[in-house]
TIZADREN-204599 format. One line per 4 residues: number of its first residue (from 0); their letters; for each residue x, y, z of C-alpha. Coordinates in steps of 0.25 Angstrom, whole numbers. Layout:
NUM = a = X:Y:Z | ... .
# end
This chain:
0 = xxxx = 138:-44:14 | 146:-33:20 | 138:-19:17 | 146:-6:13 .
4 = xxxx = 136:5:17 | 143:18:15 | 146:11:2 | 132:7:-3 .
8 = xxxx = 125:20:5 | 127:36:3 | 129:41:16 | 116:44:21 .
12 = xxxx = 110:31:18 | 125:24:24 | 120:33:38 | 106:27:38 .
16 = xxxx = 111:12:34 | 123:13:43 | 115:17:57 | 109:6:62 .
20 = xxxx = 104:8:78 | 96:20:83 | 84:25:77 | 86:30:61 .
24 = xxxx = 79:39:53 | 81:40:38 | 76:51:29 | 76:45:16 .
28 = xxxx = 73:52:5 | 66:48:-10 | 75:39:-18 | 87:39:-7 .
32 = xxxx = 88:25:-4 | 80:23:11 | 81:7:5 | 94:6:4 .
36 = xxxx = 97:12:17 | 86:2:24 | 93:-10:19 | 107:-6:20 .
40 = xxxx = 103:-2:34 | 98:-16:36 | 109:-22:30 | 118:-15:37 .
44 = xxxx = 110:-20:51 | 113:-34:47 | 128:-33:44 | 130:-26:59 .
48 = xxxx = 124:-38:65 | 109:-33:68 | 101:-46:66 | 90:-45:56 .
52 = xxxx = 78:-49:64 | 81:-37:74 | 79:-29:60 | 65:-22:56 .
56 = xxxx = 63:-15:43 | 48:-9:41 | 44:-4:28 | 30:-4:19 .
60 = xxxx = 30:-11:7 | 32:-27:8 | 40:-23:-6 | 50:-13:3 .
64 = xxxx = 52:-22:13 | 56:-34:4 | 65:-24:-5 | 72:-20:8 .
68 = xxxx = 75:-34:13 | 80:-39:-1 | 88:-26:-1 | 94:-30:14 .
72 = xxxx = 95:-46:11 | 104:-39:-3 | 113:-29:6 | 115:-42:15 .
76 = xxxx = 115:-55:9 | 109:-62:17 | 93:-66:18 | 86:-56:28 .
80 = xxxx = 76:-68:33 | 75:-59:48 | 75:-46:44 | 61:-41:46 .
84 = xxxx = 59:-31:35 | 45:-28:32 | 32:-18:31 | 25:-12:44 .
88 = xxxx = 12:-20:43 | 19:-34:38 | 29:-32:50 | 15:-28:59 .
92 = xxxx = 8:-39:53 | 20:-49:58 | 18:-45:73 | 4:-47:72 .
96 = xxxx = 4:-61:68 | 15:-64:78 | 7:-59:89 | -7:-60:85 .
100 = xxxx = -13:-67:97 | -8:-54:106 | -16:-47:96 | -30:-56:97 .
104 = xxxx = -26:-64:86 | -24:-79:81 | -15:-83:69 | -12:-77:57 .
108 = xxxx = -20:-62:53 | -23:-58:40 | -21:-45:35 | -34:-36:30 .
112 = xxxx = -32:-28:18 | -40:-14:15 | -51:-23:9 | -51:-34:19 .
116 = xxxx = -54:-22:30 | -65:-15:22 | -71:-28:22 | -70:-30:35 .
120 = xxxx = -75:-17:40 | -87:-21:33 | -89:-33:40 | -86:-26:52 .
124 = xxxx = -97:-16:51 | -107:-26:46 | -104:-32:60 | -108:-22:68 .
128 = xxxx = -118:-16:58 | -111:-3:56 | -118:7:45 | -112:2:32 .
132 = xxxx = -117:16:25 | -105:22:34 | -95:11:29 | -83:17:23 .
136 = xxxx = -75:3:23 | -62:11:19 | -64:23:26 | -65:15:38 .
140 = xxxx = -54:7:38 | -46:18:35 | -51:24:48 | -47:11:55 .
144 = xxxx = -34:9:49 | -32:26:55 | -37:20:67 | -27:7:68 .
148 = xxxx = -16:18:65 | -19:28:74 | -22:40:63 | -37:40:68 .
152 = xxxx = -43:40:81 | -60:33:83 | -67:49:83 | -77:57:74 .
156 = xxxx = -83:49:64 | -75:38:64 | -79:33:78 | -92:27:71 .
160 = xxxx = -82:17:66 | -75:13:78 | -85:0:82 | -83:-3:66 .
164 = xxxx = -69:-2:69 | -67:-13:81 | -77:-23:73 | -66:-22:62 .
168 = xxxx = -55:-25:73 | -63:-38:77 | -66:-40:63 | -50:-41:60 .
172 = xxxx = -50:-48:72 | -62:-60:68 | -52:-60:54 | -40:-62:61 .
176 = xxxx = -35:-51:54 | -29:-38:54 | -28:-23:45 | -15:-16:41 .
180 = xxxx = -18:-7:51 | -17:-17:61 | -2:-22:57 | 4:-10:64 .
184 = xxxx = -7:-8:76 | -8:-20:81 | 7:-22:82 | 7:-10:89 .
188 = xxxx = -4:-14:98 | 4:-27:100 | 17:-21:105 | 10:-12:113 .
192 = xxxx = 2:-21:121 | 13:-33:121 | 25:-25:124 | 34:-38:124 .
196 = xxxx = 31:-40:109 | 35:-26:106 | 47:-28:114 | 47:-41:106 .
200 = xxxx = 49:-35:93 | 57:-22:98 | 67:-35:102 | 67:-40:87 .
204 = xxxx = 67:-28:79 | 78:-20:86 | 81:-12:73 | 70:-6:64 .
208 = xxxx = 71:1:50 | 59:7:44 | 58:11:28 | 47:22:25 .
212 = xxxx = 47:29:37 | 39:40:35 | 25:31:29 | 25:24:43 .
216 = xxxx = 12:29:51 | 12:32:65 | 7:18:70 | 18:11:61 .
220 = xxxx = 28:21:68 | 22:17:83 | 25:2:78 | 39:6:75 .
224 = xxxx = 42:14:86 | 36:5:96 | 47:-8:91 | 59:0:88 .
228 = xxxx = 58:9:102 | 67:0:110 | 81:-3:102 | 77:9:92 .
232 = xxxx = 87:6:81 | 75:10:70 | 79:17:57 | 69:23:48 .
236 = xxxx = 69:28:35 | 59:36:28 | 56:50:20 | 45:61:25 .
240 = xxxx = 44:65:11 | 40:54:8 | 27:51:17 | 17:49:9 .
244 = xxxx = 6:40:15 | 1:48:27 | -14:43:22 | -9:29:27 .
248 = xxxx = -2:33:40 | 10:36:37 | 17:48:45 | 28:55:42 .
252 = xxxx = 32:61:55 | 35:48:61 | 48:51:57 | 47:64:65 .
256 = xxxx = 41:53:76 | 53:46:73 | 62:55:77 | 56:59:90 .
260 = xxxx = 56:44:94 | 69:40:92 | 77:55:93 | 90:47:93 .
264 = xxxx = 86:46:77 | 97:48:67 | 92:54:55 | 98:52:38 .
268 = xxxx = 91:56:27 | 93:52:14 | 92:62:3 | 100:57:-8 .
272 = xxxx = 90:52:-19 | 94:40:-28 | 80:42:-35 | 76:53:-44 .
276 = xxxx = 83:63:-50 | 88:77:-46 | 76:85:-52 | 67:75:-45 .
280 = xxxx = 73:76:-34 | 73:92:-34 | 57:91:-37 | 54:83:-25 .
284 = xxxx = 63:89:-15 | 56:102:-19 | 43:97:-18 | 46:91:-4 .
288 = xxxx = 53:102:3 | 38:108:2 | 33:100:14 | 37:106:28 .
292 = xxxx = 35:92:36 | 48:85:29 | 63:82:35 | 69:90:25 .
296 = xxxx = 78:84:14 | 82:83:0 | 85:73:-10 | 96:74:-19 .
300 = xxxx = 103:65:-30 | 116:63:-36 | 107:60:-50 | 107:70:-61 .
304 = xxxx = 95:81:-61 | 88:70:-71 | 76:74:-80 | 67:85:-76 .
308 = xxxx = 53:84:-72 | 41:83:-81 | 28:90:-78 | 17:90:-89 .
312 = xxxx = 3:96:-89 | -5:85:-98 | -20:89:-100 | -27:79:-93 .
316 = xxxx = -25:65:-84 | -26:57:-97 | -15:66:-104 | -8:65:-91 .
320 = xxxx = -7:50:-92 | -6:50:-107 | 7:56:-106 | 12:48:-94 .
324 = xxxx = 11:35:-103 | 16:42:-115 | 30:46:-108 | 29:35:-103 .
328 = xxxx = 32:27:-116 | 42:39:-119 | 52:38:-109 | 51:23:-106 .
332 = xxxx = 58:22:-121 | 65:35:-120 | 72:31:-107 | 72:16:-109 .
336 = xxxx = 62:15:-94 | 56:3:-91 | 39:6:-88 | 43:3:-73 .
340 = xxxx = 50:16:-75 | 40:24:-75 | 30:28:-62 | 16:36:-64 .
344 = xxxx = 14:40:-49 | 1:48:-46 | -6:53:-33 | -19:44:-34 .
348 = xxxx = -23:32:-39 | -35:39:-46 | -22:45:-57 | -21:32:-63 .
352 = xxxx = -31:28:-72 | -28:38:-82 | -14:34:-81 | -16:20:-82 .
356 = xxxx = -25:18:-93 | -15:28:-102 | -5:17:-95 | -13:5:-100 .
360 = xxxx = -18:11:-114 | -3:13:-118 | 1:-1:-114 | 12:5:-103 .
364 = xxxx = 14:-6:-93 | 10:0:-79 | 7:-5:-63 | -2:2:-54 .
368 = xxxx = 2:4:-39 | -6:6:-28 | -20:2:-35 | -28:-12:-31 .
372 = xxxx = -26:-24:-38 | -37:-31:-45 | -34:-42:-35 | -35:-33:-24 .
376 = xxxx = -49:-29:-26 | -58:-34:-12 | -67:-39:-22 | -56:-47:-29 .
380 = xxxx = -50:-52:-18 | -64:-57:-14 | -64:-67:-24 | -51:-72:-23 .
384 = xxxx = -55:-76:-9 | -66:-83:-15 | -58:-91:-23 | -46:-93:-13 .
388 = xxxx = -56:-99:-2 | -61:-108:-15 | -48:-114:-17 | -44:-114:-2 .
392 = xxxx = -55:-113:7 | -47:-114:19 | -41:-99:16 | -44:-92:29 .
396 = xxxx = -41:-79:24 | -51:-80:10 | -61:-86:20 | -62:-73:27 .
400 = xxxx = -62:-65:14 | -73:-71:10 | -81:-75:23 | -89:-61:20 .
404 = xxxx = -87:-57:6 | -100:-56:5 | -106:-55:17 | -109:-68:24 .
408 = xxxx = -114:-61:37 | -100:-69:43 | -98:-60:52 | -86:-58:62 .
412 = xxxx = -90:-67:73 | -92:-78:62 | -79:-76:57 | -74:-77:73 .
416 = xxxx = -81:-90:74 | -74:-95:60 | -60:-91:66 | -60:-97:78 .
420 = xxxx = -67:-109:74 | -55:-110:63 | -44:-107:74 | -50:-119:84 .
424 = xxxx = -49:-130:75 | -38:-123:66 | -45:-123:54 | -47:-113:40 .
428 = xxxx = -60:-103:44 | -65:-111:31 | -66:-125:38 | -70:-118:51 .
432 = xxxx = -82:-110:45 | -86:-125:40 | -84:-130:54 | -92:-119:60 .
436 = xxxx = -102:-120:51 | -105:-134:52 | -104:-135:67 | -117:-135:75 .
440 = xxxx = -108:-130:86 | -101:-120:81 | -102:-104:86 | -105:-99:72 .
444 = xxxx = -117:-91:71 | -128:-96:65 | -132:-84:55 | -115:-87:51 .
448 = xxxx = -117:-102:49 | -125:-101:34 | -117:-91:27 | -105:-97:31 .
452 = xxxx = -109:-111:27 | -114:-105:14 | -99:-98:12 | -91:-111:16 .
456 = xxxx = -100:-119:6 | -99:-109:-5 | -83:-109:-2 | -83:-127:-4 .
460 = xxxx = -92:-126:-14 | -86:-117:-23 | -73:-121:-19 | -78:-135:-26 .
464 = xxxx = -82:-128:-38 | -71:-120:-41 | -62:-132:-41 | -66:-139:-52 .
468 = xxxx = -70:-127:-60 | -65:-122:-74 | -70:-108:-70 | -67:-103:-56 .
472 = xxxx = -71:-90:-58 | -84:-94:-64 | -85:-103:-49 | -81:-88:-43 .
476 = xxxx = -91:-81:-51 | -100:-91:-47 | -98:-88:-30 | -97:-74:-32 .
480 = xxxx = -112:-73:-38 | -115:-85:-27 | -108:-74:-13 | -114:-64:-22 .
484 = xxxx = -102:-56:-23 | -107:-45:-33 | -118:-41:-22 | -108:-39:-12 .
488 = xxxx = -99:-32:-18 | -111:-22:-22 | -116:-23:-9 | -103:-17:-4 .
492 = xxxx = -105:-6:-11 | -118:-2:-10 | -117:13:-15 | -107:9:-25 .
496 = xxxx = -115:-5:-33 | -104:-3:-44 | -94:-3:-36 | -97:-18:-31 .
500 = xxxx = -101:-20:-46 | -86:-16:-50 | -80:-25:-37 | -86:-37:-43 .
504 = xxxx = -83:-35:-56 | -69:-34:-51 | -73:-47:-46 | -78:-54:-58 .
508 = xxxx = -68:-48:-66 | -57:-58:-55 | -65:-69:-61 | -63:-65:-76 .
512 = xxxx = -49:-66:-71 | -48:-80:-65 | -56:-86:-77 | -45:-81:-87 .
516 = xxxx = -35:-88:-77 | -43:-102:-78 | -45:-100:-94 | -30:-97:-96 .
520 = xxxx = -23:-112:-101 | -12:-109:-93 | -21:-111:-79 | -28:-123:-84 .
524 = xxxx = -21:-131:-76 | -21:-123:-62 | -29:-123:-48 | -38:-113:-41 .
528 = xxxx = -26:-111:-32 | -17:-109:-46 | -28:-98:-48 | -27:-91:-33 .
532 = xxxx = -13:-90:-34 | -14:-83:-48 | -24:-73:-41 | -16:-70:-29 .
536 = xxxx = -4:-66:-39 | -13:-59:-51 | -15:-47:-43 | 2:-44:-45 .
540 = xxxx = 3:-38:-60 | 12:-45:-70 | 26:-42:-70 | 28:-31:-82 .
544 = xxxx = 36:-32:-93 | 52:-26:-93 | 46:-14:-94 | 38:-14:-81 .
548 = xxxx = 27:-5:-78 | 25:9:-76 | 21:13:-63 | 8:19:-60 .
552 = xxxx = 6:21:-45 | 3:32:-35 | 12:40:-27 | 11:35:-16 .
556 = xxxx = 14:20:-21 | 26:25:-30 | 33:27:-15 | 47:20:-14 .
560 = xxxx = 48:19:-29 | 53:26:-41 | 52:27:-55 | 61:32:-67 .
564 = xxxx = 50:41:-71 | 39:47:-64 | 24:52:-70 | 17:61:-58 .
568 = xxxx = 4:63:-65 | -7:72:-59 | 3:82:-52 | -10:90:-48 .
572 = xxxx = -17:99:-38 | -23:90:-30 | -18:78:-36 | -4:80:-29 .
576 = xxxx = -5:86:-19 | -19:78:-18 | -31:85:-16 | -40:78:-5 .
580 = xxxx = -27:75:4 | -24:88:4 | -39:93:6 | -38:79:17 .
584 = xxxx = -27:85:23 | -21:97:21 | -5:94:28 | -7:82:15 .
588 = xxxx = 1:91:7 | 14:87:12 | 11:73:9 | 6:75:-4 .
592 = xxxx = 21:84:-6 | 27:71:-1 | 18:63:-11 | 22:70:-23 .
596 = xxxx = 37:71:-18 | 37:55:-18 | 31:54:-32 | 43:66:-37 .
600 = xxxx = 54:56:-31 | 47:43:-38 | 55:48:-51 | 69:45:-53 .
604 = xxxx = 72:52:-67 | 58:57:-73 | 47:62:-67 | 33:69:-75 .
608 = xxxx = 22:75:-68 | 10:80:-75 | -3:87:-72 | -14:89:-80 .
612 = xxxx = -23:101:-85 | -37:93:-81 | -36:79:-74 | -51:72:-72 .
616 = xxxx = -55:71:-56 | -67:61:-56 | -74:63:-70 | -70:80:-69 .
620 = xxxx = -59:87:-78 | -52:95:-68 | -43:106:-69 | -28:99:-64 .
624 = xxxx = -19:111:-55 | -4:106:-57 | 1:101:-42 | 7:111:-33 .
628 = xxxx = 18:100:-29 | 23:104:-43 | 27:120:-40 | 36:113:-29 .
632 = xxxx = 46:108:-38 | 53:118:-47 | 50:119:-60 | 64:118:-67 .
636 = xxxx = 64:104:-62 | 53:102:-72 | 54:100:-88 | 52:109:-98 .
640 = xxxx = 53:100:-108 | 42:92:-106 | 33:92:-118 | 20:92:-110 .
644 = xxxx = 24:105:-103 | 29:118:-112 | 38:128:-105 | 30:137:-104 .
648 = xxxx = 19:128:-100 | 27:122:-88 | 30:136:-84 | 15:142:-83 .
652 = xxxx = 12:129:-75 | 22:133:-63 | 17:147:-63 | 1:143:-65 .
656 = xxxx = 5:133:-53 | 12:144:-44 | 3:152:-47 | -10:142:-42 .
660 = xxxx = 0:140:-30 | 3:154:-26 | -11:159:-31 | -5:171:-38 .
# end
């Protein structure tokens, strides 16, 4: 499939898909089309001879990554089966496993999740008997992930934590297992002690193109810098304006590092939006040119002005949400939208609940991003390990789940024992527990040989029972009050009691969930296993009708995507720009900028923002002070129109605002 580029591309886009060897860097503005430049450029790679295992292309969703190379396979017409188009930590996570005996490791690792490393911070400070009045799980594990990425450094209060912290690294070890933060540091640590492997993958992937430049950390930049140093054809691609998740490492100014690195870079921006319209456009270019530290630029469309802004004041948050829903309904029959059409997009999760239940008591289909899943909750997932060591108990990674949860008193060197015993005779850590238990000879522990016999026979006995039973979650129920699970779960929370009382009512109310699944006729005929597999997929949410569902998310999770209207609720004074970052770290006002600048660009036709007179903050009616993001964008961009807002009501609101601004 021959491609026509300068016929498919507008020129700035043809210049960025056209050059293919040097180092590259693409400024791509909101809404210009930084996708379709990626894959042409891909595309156009190929069809120059370049072979596609000697291509890399880095992203951070698994959805981007699999867009991009349906979206390459399309431009081509051929399969892509070695091209390596993937995230940073998957692509990490891939030359782990490859070399995981050069790291200390044997076979296949498991990836821990946030939960899976509270729990084993927990355990790993029981090891060495640290103070458990002082254990912030989350706190400290952020503080180790600082530390695996090299934002933090072991001084001041945290070096109390530092003994905790090599425990959790032999902890990982014992578990064969590694964190998030590891699937970029140890590949680093790889290539810098094995200098042949990095030269091995320098080899392979001589041409490198990454999407979201500007959310890569610094350590994620070292990784980058450290495989496309020899043949340097890198390209890429990314917005400043856009940097939004500096509280998870991302750095902007690597593209300043960039360009000191590579000082043969050619740099293109593209500034032409195919997105929003042009009083959109205007509002957030204003907004934007506030922040100093920027490469300057300024989005532009060949699209009409389109519909102009709406900003209404209603009295409180359940006002506020009342009239999202309402216009809602209006427009998607005025303007024939589909619900999918629409996005509400606020700055914390905390804005939601109002909105959602207006949502739900007005029956408007809606999706929540960036919130847990039910089947996500730790204590959830517990049970499901409970039952899926039940049907196969040969699951290495259930056993593990489950080994401590409650506390057994199986401990690290227990779990040591267990692995090696299943390695040597190259069985499940089920049947080698078993063995180990039963041998006279064997190097388990004595004070480990009862609890772990009492765990594998509650495992086969129960196993046994569930089989024939008419009621498996009355046999669940049953080992839940046997391990005493509602006790542990309090335990965990030993200034909070109600908080384990919630967590195992979430957990009781799993079991509600799988005896209606065994009552339905439709199931009368299927297996435990029929029921796994209807677990593992009933944490996904029903496809929608042909209306779809309106979008209720975050700012940050509305990134990369776009909608035909826009709802900004709580446009407020320390809501955005917000509060405790700003208080946290004063040079957060640029970000917070950017923040609200990626939520204006969201919109493609219509856009609302709203703030109220009183909004409640923890059970207190507050006075609300409209944002000061809002006396950046002129107001004849905005309606006067709008019914919400009179005239002269719109017009006292900017000269009150100035005037709190200015303090004249």
């Amino acid at each position: 499939m021959k491609l026509h580029l300068k016929e498919l591309l507008n020129p700035q886009q043809y210049r960025g898909a056209s050059i293919l060897h040097g180092p590259l860097l693409i400024i791509a503005g909101a809404g210009s089309g930084k996708t379709r430049v990626i894959t042409y450029r891909i595309a156009n790679m190929l069809q120059q001879g370049i072979a596609q295992k000697s291509i890399l292309a880095l992203t951070f969703t698994n959805k981007a990554a699999q867009e991009m190379e349906q979206r390459i396979c399309a431009h081509t017409g051929t399969p892509a089966r070695q091209l390596t188009v993937s995230t940073f930590h998957a692509f990490g996570l891939s030359i782990i496993q490859r070399h995981a005996a050069k790291l200390g490791y044997r076979g296949k690792l498991t990836v821990f999740d946030t939960q899976d490393i509270a729990s084993l911070i927990k355990e790993s400070a029981r090891e060495i008997k640290f103070s458990e009045d002082r254990l912030d799980v989350y706190g400290i594990a952020a503080h180790f992930s600082r530390i695996k990425s090299g934002m933090a450094s072991w001084e001041g209060e945290s070096l109390r934590w530092k003994k905790l912290f090599h425990e959790y690294q032999a902890h990982l070890k014992a578990y064969q297992a590694v964190d998030f933060d590891d699937l970029i540091s140890l590949p680093i640590s790889l290539f810098t002690s094995h200098p042949e492997v990095l030269e091995e993958y320098q080899e392979r992937f001589q041409y490198i193109l990454v999407d979201e430049f500007q959310d890569t950390s610094r350590i994620q930049y070292t990784f980058l810098k450290m495989i496309a140093q020899k043949y340097r054809n890198i390209c890429v691609v990314g917005d400043d304006d856009q940097s939004i998740y500096s509280w998870r490492g991302a750095d902007y100014e690597n593209i300043s590092s960039f360009e000191k690195d590579f000082p043969e870079v050619i740099e293109i921006k593209l500034e032409q939006n195919y997105r929003s319209t042009g009083t959109i456009l205007s509002a957030a270019n204003q907004v934007i040119a506030n922040n100093k530290k920027r490469k300057p630029k300024s989005l532009w469309t060949g699209e009409q002005q389109g519909h102009p802004l709406r900003l209404v004041c209603p009295e409180d948050e359940a006002d506020e949400a009342a009239f999202i829903a309402s216009k809602i309904r209006e427009l998607k029959y005025a303007k024939s939208l589909r619900y999918d059409a629409f996005g509400i997009l606020v700055r914390t999760n905390a804005l939601m609940s109002t909105i959602e239940a207006e949502l739900l008591a007005e029956q408007i289909p809606y999706t929540v991003s960036g919130g847990q899943s039910f089947f996500a909750r730790k204590e959830v997932k517990d049970v499901i390990a409970y039952l899926r060591i039940l049907a196969q108990p040969h699951n290495d990674l259930d056993f593990l789940r489950i080994i401590n949860t409650p506390r057994r008193g199986l401990g690290k060197s227990t779990i040591e024992h267990i692995r090696h015993a299943a390695d040597e005779g190259g069985s499940s850590l089920f049947s080698a527990a078993r063995q180990l238990v039963n041998s006279e000879s064997s190097r388990l522990p004595d004070r480990s040989k009862q609890p772990l016999l009492e765990l594998l026979d509650l495992i086969e006995e129960t196993s046994d029972s569930i089989r024939g039973s008419s009621s498996i979650s009355a046999v669940l129920q049953s080992l839940l009050e046997r391990i005493e699970y509602r006790q542990h779960l309090i335990g965990e929370h030993p200034k909070k009691p109600q908080l384990g009382q919630w967590k195992y009512g979430n957990a009781e109310r799993f079991l509600q969930f799988l005896a209606q699944w065994q009552q339905d006729s439709d199931h009368k005929n299927s297996s435990l296993f029929d029921l796994i597999n209807k677990v593992s997929l009933t944490g996904k949410q029903e496809p929608a009708s042909q209306e779809g569902r309106v979008n209720l998310m975050t700012i940050h999770a509305s990134k990369g995507l776009e909608f035909t209207c826009v709802f900004l609720p709580a446009v407020e004074q320390d809501i955005i720009p917000h509060g405790r970052s700003i208080e946290e770290d004063p040079g957060a006002l640029e970000e917070e900028r950017r923040l609200f600048y990626v939520a204006l660009t969201r919109a493609r036709q219509i856009l609302y923002l709203s703030y109220c007179s009183t909004r409640k903050v923890m059970n207190e009616k507050r006075t609300c002070i409209p944002s000061p993001f809002l006396d950046e964008i002129p107001k004849e961009l905005f309606s006067s129109e709008e019914p919400e807002i009179k005239q002269d009501d719109q017009t006292d609101f900017f000269a009150a605002l100035r005037s709190q601004l200015t303090g004249s």
